[in-house]
N, C-alpha and C positions, 0 to 999 in steps of 0.2 A: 739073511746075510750076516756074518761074524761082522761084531762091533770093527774088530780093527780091521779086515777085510774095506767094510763102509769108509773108514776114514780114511787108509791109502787112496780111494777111487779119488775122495773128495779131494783130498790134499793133491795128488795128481790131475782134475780139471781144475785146480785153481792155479797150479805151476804152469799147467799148458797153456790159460788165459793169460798170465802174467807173459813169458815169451814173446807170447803173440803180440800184445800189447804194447810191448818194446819194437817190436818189429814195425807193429803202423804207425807209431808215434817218431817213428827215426827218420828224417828228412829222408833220407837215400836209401831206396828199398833192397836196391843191390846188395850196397855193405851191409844193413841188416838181415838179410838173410844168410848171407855170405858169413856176417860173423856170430851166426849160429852155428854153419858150418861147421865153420873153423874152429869155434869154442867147445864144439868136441873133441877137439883130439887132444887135450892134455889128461882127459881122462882117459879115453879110448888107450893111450900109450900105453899109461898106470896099468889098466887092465892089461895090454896084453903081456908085459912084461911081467906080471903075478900071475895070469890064468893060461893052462892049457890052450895049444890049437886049438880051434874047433876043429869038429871031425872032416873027412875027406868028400862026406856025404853033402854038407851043406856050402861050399863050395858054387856050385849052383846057383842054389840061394841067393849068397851072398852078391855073386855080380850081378842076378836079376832085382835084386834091392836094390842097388847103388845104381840101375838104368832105371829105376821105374821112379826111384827119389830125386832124378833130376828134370822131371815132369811136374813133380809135386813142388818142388821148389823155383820151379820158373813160373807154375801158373799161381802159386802162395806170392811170389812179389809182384806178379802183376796185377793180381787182385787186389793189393793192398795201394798199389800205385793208386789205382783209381775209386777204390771204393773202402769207406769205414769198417771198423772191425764188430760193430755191431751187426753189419750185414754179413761181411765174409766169413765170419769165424761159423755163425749157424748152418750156413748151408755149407761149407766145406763139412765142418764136426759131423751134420745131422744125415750125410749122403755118404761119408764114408765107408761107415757100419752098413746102411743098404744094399751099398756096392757090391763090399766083401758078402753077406747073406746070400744075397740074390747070385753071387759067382758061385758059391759053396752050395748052392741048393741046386743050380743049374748045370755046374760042369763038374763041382767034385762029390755030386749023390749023397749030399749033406741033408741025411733026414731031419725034420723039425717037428712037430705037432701044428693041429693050423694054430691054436691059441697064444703059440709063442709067437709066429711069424705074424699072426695080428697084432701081436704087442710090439716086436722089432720095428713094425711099417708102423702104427703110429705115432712111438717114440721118434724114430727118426724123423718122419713128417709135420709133426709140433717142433722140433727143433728146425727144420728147415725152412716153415711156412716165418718163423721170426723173424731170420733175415730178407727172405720175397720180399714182404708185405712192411720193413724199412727202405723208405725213397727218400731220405734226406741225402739221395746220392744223383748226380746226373749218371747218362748211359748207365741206367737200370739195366739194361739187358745182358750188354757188356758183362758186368758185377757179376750178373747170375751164373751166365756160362762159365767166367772164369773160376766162380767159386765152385762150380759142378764140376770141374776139370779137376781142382785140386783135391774136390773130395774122391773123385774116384779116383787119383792116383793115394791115396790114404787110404781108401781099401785094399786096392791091389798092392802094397806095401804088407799091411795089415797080416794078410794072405802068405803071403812072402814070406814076412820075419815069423810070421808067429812057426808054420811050419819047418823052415831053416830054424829056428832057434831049439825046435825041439830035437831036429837029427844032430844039430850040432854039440852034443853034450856038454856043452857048456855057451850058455843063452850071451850071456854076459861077454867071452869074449867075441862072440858070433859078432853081435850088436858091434861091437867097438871097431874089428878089421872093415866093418861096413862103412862105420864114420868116418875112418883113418882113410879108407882108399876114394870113399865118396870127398872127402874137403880138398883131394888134389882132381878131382875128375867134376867136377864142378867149377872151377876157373873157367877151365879146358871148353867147357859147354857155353860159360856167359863169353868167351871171347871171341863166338862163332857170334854172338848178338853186339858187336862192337862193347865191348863191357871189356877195356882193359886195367890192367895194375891192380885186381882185386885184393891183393893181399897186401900193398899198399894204402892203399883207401881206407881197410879193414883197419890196420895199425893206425892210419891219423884219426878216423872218426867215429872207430866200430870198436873201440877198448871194452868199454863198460857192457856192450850188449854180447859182445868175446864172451867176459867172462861169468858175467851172472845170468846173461840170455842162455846162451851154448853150458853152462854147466846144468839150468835147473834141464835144458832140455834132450840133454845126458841122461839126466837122475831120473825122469819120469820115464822115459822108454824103458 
């Protein structure tokens, strides 16, 4: 792997720890995910007002990302509601990537060698077995399922953008009309959960996770 290849990956799981981290450590799991949300769209704007549509092709895409990200984002605050982020970050991260594999080998005739797909299932399963096997949490169970649920909507995301981003020639604004149209359809979803005035809430007590949570979590997608 290219030196600076290696160090984007790294610099990017260290941004996507730091987010997270803001997110379990914010009283209110709501407004902090909510103002990840939302702290994309000042960029997402920027982008689309500098970048080309994307194409007509990835359309598609785009609103089956923003239904499969309000799965990922309802079961990301409630596994954070109830369990550490030592437990949920691994087995959301580490089931992700399975997820996506195991769909691409199964439904989209995604050839692999076995050697690679023995490396993808152990990698993932070492990161996943870290959070299992931390119980400084009550409803262990709970924790698990909820982190399994957020990891496989992170693959089928995964799956999603990565393909939309490709048809849409242009990745960058793909990603951003996704943010822009997911931060108003996301309210819309928590107020079906009695979850009202989020964009209120966001502004008195979700500022700083607004704009440094929502922007690194911009920059690394």
């Amino acid at each position: 792997m290219d030196n600076n290849v290696f160090f984007l990956v790294l610099l990017a799981t260290v941004m996507h720890a730091v987010w997270n981290g803001m997110v379990k450590k914010h009283p209110d799991k709501v407004v902090a995910v909510s103002g990840i949300v939302f702290g994309h769209v000042p960029c997402s704007i920027a982008a689309i007002i500098l970048l080309p549509m994307p194409s007509a092709e990835s359309i598609p895409y785009i609103i089956a990302s923003i239904l499969i990200h309000q799965g990922y984002q309802w079961f990301l605050l409630s596994s954070y509601k109830i369990g550490d982020l030592t437990k949920v970050y691994p087995i959301a991260r580490g089931s992700g990537p399975l997820v996506a594999t195991i769909i691409s080998i199964l439904l989209l005739g995604l050839i692999l060698k076995n050697l690679i797909i023995l490396s993808i299932l152990f990698i993932c399963l070492g990161i996943i077995i870290l959070g299992i096997f931390d119980k400084k949490n009550k409803n262990n169970s709970k924790i698990i399922q909820y982190s399994l649920f957020t990891g496989f909507f992170i693959g089928l995301y995964s799956l999603v953008d990565g393909y939309g981003a490709r048809v849409s020639l242009s990745a960058i604004s793909y990603i951003s009309w996704s943010f822009l149209i997911n931060a108003f359809v996301f309210p819309i979803v928590l107020s079906f959960k009695n979850q009202k005035n989020v964009f209120k809430r966001v502004k008195n007590k979700g500022k700083q996770i607004f704009w440094i949570g929502g922007t690194i979590s911009y920059v690394i997608y």
